[in-house]
C-alpha positions as CSV (number, residue, x, y, z in Angstrom):
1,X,118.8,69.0,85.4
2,X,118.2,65.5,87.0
3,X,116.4,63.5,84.2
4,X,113.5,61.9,84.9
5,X,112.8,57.8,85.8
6,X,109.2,57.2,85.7
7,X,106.3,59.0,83.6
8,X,102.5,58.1,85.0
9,X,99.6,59.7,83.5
10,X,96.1,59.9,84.9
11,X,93.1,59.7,82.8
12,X,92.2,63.2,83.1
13,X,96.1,64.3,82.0
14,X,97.8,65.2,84.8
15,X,101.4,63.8,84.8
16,X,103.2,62.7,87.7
17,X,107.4,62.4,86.9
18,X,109.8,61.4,89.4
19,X,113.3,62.5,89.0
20,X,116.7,62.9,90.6
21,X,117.5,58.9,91.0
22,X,120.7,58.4,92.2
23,X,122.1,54.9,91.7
24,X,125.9,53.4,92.4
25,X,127.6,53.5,89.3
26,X,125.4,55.6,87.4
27,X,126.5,58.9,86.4
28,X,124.3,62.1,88.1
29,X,124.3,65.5,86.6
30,X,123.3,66.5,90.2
31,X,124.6,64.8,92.6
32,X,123.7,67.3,95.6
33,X,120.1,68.2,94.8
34,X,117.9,65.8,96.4
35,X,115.3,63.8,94.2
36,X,111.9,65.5,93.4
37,X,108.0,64.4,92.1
38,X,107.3,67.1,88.9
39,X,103.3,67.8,87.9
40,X,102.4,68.3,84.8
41,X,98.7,69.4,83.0
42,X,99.0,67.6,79.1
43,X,95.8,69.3,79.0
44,X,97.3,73.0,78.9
45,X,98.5,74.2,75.6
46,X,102.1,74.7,76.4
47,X,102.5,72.3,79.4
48,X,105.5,73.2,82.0
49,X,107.1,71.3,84.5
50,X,105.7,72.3,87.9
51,X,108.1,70.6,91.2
52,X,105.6,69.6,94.1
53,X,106.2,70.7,97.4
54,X,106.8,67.7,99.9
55,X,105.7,67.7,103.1
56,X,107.1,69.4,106.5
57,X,109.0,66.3,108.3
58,X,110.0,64.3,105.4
59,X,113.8,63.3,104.9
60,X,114.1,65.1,102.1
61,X,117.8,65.0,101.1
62,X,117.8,61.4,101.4
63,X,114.9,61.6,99.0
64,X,115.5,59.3,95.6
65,X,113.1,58.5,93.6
66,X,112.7,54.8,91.6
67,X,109.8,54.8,89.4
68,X,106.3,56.3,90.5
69,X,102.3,54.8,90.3
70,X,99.1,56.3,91.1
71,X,95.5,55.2,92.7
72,X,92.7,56.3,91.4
73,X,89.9,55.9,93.8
């Protein structure tokens, strides 16, 4: 519904995509759902897009997203 901004993949295939940025100026096809991170496995055979649950505590509805990057430890 959102679109997404930023695409990082891990080595082992997982996919981390952040959508829902909301910028002045910019059109947004939802401008009342708050911004979220999506996982997906690009190992699976028919990959869906699966919305993490973010912590208990976090401001969630001020939540917008603008790019995303990974450690690997």
């Amino acid at each position: 519904e959102a679109g997404s901004e930023d695409i990082d993949i891990l080595p082992n295939g997982l996919a981390f995509i952040s959508s829902g940025l909301k910028y002045p100026g910019m059109k947004s096809f939802a401008p009342d759902k708050p911004g979220e991170i999506i996982l997906m496995d690009l190992n699976e055979d028919n990959p869906r897009a699966v919305e993490l649950r973010i912590s208990r505590g976090f401001d969630l509805a001020s939540f917008n997203p603008h790019g995303i990057s990974t450690y690997v430890d």
